[in-house]
C-alpha positions as CSV (number, residue, x, y, z in Angstrom):
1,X,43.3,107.3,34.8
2,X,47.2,107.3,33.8
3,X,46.7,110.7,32.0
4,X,44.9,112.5,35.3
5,X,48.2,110.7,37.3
6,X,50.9,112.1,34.7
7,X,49.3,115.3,34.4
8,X,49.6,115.4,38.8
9,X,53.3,114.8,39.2
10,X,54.0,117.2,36.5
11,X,52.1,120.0,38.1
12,X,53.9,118.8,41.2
13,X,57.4,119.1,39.4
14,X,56.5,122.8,37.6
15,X,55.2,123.9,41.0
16,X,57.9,122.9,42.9
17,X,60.5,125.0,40.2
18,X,58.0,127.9,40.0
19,X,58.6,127.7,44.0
20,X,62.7,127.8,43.4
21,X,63.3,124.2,44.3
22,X,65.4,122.8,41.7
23,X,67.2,126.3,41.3
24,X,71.4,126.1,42.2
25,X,72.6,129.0,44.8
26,X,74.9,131.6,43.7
27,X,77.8,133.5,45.7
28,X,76.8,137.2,45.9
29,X,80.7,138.1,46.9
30,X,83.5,136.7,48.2
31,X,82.7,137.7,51.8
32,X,79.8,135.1,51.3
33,X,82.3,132.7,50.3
34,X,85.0,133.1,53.4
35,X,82.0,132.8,55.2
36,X,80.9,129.2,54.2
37,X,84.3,128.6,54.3
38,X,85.0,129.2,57.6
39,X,81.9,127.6,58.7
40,X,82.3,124.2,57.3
41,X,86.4,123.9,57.9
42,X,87.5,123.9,61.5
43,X,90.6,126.6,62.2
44,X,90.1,128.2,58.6
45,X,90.2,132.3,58.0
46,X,89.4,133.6,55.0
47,X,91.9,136.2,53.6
48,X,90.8,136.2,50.0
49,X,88.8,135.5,47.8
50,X,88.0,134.9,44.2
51,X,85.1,133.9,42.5
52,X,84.0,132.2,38.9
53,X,81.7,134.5,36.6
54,X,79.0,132.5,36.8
55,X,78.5,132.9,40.3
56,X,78.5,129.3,41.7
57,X,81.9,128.5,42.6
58,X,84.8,130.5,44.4
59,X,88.7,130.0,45.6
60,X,89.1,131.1,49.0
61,X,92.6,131.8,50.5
62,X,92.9,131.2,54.5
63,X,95.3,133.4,56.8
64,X,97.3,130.4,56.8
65,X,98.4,129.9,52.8
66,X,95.7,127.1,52.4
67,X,93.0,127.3,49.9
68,X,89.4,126.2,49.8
69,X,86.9,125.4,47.1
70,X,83.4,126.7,47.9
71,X,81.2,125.2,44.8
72,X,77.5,124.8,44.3
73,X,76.2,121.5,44.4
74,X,72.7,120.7,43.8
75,X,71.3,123.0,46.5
76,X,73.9,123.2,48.3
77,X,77.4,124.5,48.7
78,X,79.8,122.3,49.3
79,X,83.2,123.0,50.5
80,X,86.8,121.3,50.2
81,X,90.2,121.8,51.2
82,X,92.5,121.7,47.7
83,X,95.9,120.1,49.2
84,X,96.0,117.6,46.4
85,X,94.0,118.8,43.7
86,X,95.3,118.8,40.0
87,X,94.8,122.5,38.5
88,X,95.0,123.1,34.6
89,X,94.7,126.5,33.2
90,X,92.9,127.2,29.5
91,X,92.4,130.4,29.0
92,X,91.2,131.9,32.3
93,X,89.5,129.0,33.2
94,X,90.8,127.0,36.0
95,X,90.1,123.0,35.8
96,X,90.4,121.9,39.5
97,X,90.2,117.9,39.8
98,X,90.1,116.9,43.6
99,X,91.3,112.9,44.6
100,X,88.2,112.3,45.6
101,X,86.3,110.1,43.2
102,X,83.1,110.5,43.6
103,X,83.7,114.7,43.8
104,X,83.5,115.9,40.1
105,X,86.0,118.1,38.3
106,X,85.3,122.1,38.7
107,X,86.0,125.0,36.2
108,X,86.4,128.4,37.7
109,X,86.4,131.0,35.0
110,X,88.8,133.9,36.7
111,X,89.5,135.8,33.7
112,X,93.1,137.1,34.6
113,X,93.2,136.2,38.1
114,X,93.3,132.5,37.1
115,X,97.0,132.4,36.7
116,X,98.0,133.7,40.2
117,X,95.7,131.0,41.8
118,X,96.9,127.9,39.8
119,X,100.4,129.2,40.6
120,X,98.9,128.8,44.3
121,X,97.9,125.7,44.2
């Protein structure tokens, strides 16, 4: 009885990844980016962009000097204003640590590009 129940819920869980549930979106190109951006920050036009390597996170630059962070998070992409983030830079990679507790820290991997946006921030 357990065995026929355990082997249910995992045909449930391998379906449901088969299906692309549990799979994290990636940015196809900066103009992607701006445009989540812009959608989910009121008054905000994307000038520039820059994304990580790995797809799933990007810097955007409004017409106005602020920047945004557009980041994958589980399904979804979230998005935040960096006014107050901490930004350490190793190597091309860019550490960004927001104030907001519960919002954990993000590495952007720029390559050379990293420099000019810490210097941004």
């Amino acid at each position: 009885m357990i065995w026929t129940s355990l082997f249910g819920i995992i045909t449930i869980v391998l379906l449901a990844r088969a299906m692309g549930f549990a799979g994290s979106p990636k940015l196809a190109d900066g103009a992607e980016a701006g445009r989540i951006a812009a959608d989910a920050l009121p008054g905000f036009h994307a000038a520039e962009a820059a994304l990580s390597a790995d797809g799933k996170a990007a810097l955007v630059a409004g017409s106005d000097g602020s920047i945004a962070l557009v980041r994958a998070f589980g399904d979804r992409w979230v998005v935040r204003g960096l006014k107050d983030a901490e930004a350490s830079l190793n190597d091309g990679r860019l550490k960004l640590r927001l104030p907001e507790p519960n919002f954990p820290p993000c590495e952007l991997v720029l390559g050379a590009a990293a420099a000019s946006w810490a210097k941004r921030l």
